[in-house]
C-alpha positions in Angstrom: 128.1 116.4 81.7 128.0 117.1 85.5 128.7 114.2 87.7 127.0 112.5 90.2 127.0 114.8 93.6 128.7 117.8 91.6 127.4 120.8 90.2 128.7 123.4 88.7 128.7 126.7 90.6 130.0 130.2 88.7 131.6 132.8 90.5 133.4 136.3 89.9 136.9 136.3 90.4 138.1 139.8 89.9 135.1 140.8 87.8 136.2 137.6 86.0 133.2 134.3 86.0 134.7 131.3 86.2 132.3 127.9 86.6 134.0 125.8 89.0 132.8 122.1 90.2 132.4 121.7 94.2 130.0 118.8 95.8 126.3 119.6 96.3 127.0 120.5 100.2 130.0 122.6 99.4 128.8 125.5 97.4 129.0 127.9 100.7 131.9 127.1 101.7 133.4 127.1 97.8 131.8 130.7 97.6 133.6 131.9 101.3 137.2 130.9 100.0 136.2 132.7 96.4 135.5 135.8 98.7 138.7 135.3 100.2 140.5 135.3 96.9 138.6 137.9 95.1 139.8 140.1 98.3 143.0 139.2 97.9 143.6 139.5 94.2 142.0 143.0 94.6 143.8 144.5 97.5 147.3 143.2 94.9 145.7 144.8 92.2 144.2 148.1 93.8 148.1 148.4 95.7 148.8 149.6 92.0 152.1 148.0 92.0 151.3 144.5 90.0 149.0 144.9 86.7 149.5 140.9 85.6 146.9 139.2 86.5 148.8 135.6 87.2 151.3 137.5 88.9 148.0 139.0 91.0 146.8 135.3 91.5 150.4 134.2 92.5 151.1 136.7 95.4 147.2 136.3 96.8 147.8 132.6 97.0 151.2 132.9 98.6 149.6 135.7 101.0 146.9 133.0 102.0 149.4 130.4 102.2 151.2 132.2 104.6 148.2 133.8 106.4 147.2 129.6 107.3 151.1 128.8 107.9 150.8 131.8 110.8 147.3 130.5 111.8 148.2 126.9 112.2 151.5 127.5 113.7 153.7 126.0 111.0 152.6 123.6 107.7 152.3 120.0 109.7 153.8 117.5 107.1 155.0 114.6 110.0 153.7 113.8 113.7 155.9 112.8 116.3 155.2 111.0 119.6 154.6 113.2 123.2 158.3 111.7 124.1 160.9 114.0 124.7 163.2 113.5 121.9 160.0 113.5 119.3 158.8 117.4 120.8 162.8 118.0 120.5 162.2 117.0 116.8 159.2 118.6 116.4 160.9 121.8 117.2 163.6 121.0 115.1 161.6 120.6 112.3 159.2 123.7 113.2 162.0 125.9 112.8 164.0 124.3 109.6 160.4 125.1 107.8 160.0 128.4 109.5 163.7 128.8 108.1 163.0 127.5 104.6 159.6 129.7 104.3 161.8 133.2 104.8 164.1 132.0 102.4 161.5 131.2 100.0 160.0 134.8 100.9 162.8 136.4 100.5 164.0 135.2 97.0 160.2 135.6 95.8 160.9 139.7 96.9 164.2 139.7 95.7 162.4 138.0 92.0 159.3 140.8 92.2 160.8 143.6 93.2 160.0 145.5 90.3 156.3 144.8 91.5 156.3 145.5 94.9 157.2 143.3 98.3 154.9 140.6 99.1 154.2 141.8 102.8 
């Protein structure tokens, strides 16, 4: 039973239909990020290297992920005041994440190697 202001949209995923919920105004936008994972999940898949699908849906999100970390300039999980010793945080912190994210990147390539690098 569909809730008030919801309805259920299905999309194709990979040649895959899956019905997913979104708000009445949201279906367009719900469709463009669907389109944006369906390209992803099939530029993994048509590379050859990775035949599991989860593994697929894994490396598009993290791809994604990283493709908005670039955008955005960093993940933004504090703010700090314009004061000098906040921006010197800010900074701090900028580069601790920017640190932490290789690292992260790194063991995930070390981890799937059999299936090809992630970038």
């Amino acid at each position: 039973m569909n809730k008030p202001g919801i309805k259920q949209v299905e999309v194709q995923i990979m040649s895959q239909s899956y019905m997913l919920a979104c708000p009445l105004d949201g279906e367009e936008a719900l469709r463009e990020a669907v389109a944006k994972v369906d390209a992803a999940m099939c530029r993994i898949r048509d590379a050859g290297k990775v035949k599991a699908r989860d593994r697929i849906a894994v490396l598009a999100a993290l791809n994604i992920a990283f493709e908005l970390y670039q955008k955005d300039g960093g993940f933004r999980t504090s703010s700090f005041g314009n004061t000098e010793a906040g921006e010197s945080e800010a900074a701090a912190m900028d580069l601790d994440q920017e640190a932490q994210l290789q690292a992260l990147l790194h063991r995930l390539d070390t981890a799937l190697a059999p299936d090809g690098r992630l970038f």
